[in-house]
VOGU-3710 file (C-alpha; in Angstrom, 3 decimals, decimal comma):
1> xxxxxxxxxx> 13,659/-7,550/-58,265  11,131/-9,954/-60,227  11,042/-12,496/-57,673  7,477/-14,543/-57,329  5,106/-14,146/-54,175  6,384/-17,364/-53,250  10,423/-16,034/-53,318  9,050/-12,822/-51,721  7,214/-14,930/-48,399  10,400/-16,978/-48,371
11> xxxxxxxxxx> 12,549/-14,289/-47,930  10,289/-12,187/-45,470  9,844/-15,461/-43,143  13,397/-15,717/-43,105  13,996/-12,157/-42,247  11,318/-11,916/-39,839  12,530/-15,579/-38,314  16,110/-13,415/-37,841  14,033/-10,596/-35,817  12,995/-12,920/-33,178
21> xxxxxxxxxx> 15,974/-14,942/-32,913  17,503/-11,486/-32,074  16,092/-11,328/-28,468  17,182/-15,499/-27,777  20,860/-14,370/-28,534  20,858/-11,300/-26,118  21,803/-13,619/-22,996  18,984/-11,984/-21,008  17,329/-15,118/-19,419  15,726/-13,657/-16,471
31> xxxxxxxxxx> 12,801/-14,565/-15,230  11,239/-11,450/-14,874  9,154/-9,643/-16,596  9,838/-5,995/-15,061  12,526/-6,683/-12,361  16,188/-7,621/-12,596  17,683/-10,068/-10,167  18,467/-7,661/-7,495  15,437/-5,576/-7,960  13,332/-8,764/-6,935
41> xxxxxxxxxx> 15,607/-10,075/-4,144  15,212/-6,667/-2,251  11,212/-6,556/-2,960  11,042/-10,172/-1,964  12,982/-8,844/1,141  10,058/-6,775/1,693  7,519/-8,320/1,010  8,817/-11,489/3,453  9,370/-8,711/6,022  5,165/-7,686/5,755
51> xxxxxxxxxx> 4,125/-11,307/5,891  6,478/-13,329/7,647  6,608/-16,885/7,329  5,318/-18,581/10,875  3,247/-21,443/11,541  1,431/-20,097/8,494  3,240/-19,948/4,689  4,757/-16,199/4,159  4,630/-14,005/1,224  7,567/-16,061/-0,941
61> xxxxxxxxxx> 5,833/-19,184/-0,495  2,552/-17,666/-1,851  5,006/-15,901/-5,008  4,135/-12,463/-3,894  7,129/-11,150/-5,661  5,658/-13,067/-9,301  2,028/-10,877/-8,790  3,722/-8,092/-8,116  6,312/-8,306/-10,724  3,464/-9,322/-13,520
71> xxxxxxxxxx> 1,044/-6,673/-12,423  3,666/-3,988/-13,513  3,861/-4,828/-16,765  -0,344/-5,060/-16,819  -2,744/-2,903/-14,863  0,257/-1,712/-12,222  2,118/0,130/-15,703  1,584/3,681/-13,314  3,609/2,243/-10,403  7,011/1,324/-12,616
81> xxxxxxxxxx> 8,584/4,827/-12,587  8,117/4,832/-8,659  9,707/1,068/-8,424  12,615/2,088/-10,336  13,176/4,906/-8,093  12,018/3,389/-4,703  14,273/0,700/-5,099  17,429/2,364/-5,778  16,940/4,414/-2,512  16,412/1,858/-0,151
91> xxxxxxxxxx> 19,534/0,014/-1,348  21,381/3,385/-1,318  20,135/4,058/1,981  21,091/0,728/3,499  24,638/0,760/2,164  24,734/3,752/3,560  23,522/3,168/7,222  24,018/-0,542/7,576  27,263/-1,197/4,770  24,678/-3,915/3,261
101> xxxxxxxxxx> 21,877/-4,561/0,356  18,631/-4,594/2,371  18,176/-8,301/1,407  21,868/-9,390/2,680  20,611/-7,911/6,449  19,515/-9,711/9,367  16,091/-10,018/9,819  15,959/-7,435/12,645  18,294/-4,983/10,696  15,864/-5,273/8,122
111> xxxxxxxxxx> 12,959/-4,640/10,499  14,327/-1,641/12,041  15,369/-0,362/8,481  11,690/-0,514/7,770  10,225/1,334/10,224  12,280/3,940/9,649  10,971/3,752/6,079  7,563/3,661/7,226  8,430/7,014/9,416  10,453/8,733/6,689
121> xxxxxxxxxx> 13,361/8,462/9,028  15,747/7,497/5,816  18,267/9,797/4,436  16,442/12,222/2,231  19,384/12,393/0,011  18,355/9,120/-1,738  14,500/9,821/-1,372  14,437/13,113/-3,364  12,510/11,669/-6,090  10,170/9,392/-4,523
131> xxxxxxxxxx> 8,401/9,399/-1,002  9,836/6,743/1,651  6,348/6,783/3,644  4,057/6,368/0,318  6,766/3,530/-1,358  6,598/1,909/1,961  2,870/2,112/1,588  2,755/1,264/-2,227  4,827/-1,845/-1,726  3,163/-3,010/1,300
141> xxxxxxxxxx> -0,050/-2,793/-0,432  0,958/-4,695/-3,423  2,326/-7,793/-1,063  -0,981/-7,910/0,648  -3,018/-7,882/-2,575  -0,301/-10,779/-4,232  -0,961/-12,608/-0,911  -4,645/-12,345/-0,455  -5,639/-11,873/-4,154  -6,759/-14,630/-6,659
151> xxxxxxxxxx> -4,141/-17,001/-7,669  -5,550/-16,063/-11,428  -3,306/-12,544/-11,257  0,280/-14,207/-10,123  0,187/-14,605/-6,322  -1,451/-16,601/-3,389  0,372/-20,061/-5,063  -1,945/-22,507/-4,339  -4,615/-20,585/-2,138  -2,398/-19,932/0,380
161> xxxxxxxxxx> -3,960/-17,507/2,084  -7,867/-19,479/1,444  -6,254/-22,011/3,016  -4,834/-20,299/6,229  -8,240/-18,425/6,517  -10,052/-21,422/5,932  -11,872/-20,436/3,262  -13,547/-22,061/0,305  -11,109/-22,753/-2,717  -11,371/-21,674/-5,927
171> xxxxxxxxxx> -13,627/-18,521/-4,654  -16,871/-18,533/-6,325  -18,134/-15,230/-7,027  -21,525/-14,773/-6,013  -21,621/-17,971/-4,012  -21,724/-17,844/-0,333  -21,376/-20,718/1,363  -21,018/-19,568/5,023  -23,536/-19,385/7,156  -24,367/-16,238/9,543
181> xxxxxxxxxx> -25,023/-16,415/12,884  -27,809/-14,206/12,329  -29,283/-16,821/9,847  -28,514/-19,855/12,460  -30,654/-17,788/14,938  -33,480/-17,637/12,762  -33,154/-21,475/11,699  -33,210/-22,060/15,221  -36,438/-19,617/16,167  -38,543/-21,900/13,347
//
């Protein structure tokens, strides 16, 4: 045991060095941060389902599924117990009904699934622990926000949504650079 400091750091570097190799060796390589592969396709599902791509990007081209998926391991830490429940229902419930995983249906299978969602028409067998109408709601919400919301917090990839509004890009914060009609009126009066 009378090994110098410089032995002692040696050997702790080493040791610690082994720690955080641990994790690398695992075989996890996702890359999520709070979903697994199939937990992501079926919120992506979603999400693609509440903003559609048209003439206009959709909620995977603006990474929806990233914010949403980074906000639950941040500030969204509350919503995680009712993901891991909400999820397993709808894909229960769809194998049930339509024999598929929600993201494997058609789009209007998928539709129709959702509005019965939205109306708590699902079986309540697989919703016992978590609302359909207020996951529905939950879910819908957090698309909208990864859509609309800064780029700085995971979604709306390259202003997407600035861009289809035509807004101003990076937002300012206390900058407005649009002009009211009430304040053309008054340019006009003087």
């Amino acid at each position: 045991m009378n090994s110098t400091r410089r032995e002692f750091i040696h050997k702790l570097s080493l040791a610690c060095g082994s720690i955080m190799f641990i994790p690398a060796c695992s075989g996890y390589n996702s890359v999520w941060r709070f979903f697994n592969e199939e937990e992501a396709k079926t919120i992506v599902a979603f999400a693609e389902q509440i903003i559609p791509k048209d003439q206009d990007p959709g909620a995977t081209d603006a990474n929806v599924i990233n914010f949403i998926d980074k906000q639950l391991v941040g500030p969204y830490t509350r919503f995680q117990e009712e993901y891991r429940k909400g999820i397993p229902a709808i894909k229960m419930s769809s194998q049930r009904i339509l024999r598929k995983a929600f993201s494997d249906l058609e789009w209007d299978e998928q539709t129709h699934f959702m509005e019965q969602m939205e109306s708590g028409y699902l079986p309540e067998e697989y919703w016992e622990e978590v609302d359909q109408k207020s996951f529905f709601r939950m879910v819908m919400e957090h698309s909208m926000q990864g859509f609309y919301g800064s780029p700085r917090h995971g979604g709306n990839k390259n202003y997407i949504s600035f861009k289809m509004m035509k807004l101003d890009y990076p937002h300012v914060i206390g900058q407005n650079r649009y002009e009211s009609k009430c304040t053309n009126t008054k340019k006009q009066e003087s």
